[in-house]
C-alpha positions in Angstrom: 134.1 87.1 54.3 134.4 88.5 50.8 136.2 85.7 49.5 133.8 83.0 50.5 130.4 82.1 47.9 127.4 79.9 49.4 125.4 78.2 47.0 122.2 76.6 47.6 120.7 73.1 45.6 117.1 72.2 45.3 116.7 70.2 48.3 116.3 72.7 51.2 116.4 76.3 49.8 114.1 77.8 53.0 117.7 76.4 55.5 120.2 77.7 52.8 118.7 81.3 52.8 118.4 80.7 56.7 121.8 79.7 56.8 123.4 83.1 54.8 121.1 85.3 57.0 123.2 84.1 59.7 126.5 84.4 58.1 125.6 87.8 56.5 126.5 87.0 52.8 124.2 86.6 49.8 122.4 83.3 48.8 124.0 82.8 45.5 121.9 81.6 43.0 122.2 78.2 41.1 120.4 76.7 37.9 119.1 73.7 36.8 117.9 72.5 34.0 116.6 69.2 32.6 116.8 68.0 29.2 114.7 65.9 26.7 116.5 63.0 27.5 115.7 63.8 31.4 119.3 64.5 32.3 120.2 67.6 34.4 122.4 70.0 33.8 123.8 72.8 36.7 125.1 76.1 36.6 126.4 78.3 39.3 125.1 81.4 38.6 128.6 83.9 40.4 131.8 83.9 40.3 133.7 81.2 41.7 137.4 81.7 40.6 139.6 81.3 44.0 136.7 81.8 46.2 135.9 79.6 49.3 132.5 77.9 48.1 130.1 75.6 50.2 127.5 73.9 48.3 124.6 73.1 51.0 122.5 70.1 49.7 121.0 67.5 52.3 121.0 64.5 50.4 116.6 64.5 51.3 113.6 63.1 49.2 113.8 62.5 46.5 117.7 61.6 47.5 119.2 60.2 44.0 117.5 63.7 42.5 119.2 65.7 44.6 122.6 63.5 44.9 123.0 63.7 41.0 122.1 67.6 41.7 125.0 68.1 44.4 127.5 66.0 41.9 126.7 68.5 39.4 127.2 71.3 41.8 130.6 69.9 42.6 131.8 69.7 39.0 130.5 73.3 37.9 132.3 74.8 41.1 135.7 72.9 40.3 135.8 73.3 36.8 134.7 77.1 37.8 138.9 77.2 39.7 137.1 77.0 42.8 140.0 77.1 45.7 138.1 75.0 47.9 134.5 73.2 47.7 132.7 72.3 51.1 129.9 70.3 51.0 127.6 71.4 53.6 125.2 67.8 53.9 123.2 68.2 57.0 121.3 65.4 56.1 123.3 62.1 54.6 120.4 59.3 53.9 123.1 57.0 52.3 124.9 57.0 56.1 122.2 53.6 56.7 123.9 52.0 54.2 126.9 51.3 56.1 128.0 47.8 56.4 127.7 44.2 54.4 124.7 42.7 56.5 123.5 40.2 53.7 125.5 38.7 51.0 126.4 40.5 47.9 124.9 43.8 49.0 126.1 47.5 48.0 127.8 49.9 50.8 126.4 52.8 49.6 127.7 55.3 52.1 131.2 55.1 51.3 130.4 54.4 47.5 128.5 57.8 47.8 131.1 59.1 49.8 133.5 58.3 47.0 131.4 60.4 44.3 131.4 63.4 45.9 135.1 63.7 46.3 136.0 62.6 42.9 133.3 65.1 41.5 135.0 67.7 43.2 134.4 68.0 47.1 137.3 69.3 49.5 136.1 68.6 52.7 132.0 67.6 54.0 129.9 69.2 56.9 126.9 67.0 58.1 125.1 66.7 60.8 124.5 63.3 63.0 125.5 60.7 60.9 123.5 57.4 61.3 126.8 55.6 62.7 129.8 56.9 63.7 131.9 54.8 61.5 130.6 57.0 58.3 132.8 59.5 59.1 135.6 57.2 58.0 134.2 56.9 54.4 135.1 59.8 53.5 138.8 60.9 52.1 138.9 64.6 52.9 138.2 66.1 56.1 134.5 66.3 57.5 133.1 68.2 60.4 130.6 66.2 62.0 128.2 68.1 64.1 125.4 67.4 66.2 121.8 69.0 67.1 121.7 67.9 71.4 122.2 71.7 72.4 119.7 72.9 69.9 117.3 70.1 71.3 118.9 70.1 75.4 117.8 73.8 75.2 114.7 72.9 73.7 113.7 70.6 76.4 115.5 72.5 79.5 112.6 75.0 79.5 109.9 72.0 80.9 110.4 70.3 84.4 112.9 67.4 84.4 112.4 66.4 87.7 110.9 62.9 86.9 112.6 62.9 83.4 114.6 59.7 81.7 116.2 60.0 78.3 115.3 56.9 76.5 117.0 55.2 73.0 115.4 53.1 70.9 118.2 51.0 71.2 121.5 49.9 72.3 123.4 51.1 69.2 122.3 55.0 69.8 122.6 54.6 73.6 125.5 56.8 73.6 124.2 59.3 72.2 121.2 59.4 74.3 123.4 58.9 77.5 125.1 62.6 76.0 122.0 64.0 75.8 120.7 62.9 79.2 124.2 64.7 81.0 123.1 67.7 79.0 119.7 67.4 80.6 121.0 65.7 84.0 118.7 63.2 84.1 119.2 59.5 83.8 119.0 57.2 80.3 117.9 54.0 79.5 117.8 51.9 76.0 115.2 49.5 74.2 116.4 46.1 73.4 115.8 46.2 69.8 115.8 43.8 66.4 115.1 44.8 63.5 113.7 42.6 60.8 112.8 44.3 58.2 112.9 48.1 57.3 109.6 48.6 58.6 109.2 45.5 61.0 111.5 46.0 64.5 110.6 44.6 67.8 111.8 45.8 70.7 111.6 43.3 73.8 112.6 45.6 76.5 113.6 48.7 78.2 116.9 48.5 80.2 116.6 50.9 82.9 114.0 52.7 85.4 111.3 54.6 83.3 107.7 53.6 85.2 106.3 56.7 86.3 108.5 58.9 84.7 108.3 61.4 81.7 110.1 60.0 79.1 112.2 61.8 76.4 112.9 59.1 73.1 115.8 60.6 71.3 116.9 58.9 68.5 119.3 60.0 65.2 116.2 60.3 63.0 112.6 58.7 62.3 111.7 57.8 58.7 108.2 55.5 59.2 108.2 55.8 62.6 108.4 52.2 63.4 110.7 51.7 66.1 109.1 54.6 67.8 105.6 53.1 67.8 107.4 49.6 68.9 108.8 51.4 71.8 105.9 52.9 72.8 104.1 49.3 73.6 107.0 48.7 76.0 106.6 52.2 77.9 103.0 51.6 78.2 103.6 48.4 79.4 105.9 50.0 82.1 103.6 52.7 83.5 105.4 55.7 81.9 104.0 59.5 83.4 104.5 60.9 79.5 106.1 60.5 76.7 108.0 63.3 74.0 109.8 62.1 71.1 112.9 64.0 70.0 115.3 63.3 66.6 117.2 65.2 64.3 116.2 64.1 61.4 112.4 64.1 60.8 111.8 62.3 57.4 108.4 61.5 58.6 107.7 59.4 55.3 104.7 57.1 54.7 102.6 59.0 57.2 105.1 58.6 60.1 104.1 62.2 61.5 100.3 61.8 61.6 100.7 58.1 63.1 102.9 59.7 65.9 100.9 63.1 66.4 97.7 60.4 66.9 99.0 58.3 70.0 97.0 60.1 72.5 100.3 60.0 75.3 102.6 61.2 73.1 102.7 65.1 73.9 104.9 66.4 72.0 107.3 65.3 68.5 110.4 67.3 68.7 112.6 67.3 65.2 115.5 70.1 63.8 115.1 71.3 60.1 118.0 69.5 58.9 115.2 68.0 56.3 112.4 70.0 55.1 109.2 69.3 56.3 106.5 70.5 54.1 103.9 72.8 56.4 100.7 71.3 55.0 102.0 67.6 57.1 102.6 69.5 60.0 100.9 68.7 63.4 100.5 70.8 66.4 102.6 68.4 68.0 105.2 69.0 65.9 107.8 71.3 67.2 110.6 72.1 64.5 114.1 73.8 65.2 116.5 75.2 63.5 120.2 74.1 63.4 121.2 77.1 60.5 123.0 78.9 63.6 125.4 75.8 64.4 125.7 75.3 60.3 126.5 78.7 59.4 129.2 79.3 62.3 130.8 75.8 61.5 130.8 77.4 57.9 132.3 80.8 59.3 135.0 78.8 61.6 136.1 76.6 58.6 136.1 79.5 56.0 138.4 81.2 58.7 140.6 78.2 59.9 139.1 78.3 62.8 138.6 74.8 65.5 135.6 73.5 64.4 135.2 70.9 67.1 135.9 73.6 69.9 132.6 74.1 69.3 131.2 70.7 68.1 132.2 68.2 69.6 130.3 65.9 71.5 129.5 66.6 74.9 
């Protein structure tokens, strides 16, 4: 893999370096500097003439920092003769911003979308897009991976006897019914509307969960509210126990501590797609890594290699 050069921005250096342990090449290093006038300015510290470079930036807090960071990237790699740039994104915050729900409002997922391929980008790699119809915004190729076998292994250690995969609601329901074949255990969904970004309520649960251990996967949990909504309604029903899963654990606002405090919620189950700083960590938390799946999606595209082989949803 001589001809391939793995750059790492700001945003997540500790899953970068994690990432070219596991690929067995060299972390290369990257600059940045900000001016006076606070704009930033980004150089690729190696040689990038010809070479097959991934630039891995999860677009994570604080997101337009690191987004202006990663166009940057792009430009000093392609004006560098780069013969191909991959954008390694396991996180892509602007994926929520998806659709015109409300008049005059931006799309800002394929607006972000368009940046990065006009700054330079020849193909993306995320992980577990908020909705499926993200991967569409995009004009080059994308390899779309997901975290259930990291978090089906994860959970395939405990007993599932009495287990039941539940999502928060309807709209990640198929995800969740993947997961729970993975486990082989049954799935249900919350009946969920959501008013506001931190107001949802969710009415009920569709399917059998009373007396059973329940597993809540959903794509990612930012303030936690749908989690803590769903919560009232598994009480309500009698549930054994209760572990929440996700991929992406943004945790913002005190969403961690407000989970790791509901006395039957056991355990809070999240990969390190987004960096979680160790000082907010709980001793429910359970963080794991997805740099293996990243770095041999990396390896499989540097080699033209089936991706999806691999990837693709169970």
């Amino acid at each position: 893999m001589r001809d391939i050069a793995v750059f790492g921005g700001s945003a997540h250096p500790e899953l970068a370096a994690e990432v070219c342990s596991h690929l067995g090449v060299p972390l290369l290093p990257t600059t940045v500097e900000r001016f006076a006038n606070d704009c930033l300015q980004v150089q690729l510290q190696a040689n990038c003439r010809e070479r097959d470079v991934f630039l891995i930036q999860p677009l994570v807090q604080p997101v337009q920092e690191n987004l202006v960071e990663l166009l940057l990237m792009l430009d000093a790699a392609r004006g560098a003769s780069a013969a191909r740039i991959t954008v390694v994104m396991p996180h892509y915050a602007y994926a929520r911003s998806d659709k015109k729900d409300a008049p005059r409002i931006s799309i800002g997922g394929r607006l972000v979308a368009d940046l990065m391929v006009t700054a330079g980008a020849s193909r993306a790699l995320t992980m577990t897009l908020h909705s499926p119809q993200v991967h569409g915004f995009f004009s080059i190729p994308v390899d779309h991976l997901h975290a259930l076998r990291e978090l089906a292994a994860h959970f395939r250690t405990m007993d599932l006897d009495k287990a039941v995969v539940v999502s928060p609601d309807l709209g990640n329901a198929k995800e969740a019914a993947a997961f729970a074949r993975l486990l082989g255990v049954p799935v249900a969904a919350g009946a969920k509307q959501r008013f506001s970004d931190d107001r949802v309520s969710i009415s009920s649960v569709i399917g059998d969960v009373s007396g059973r251990d329940v597993i809540i996967l959903d794509d990612e949990i930012a303030k936690g509210s749908t989690v803590l909504e769903l919560l009232k309604r598994l009480r309500e029903l009698g549930v054994a126990s209760v572990r929440v899963a996700c991929t992406h654990g943004l945790f913002s606002s005190g969403a961690l501590t407000r989970l790791s405090e509901q006395p039957d919620v056991a355990e809070i189950v999240c990969t390190n797609t987004v960096p979680i700083p160790h000082a907010e960590r709980t001793d429910k938390l359970t963080v794991l890594s997805v740099a293996p799946a990243l770095a041999e999606a990396m390896r499989r595209i540097h080699n033209g290699e089936s991706v999806s082989a691999l990837f693709d949803a169970p």
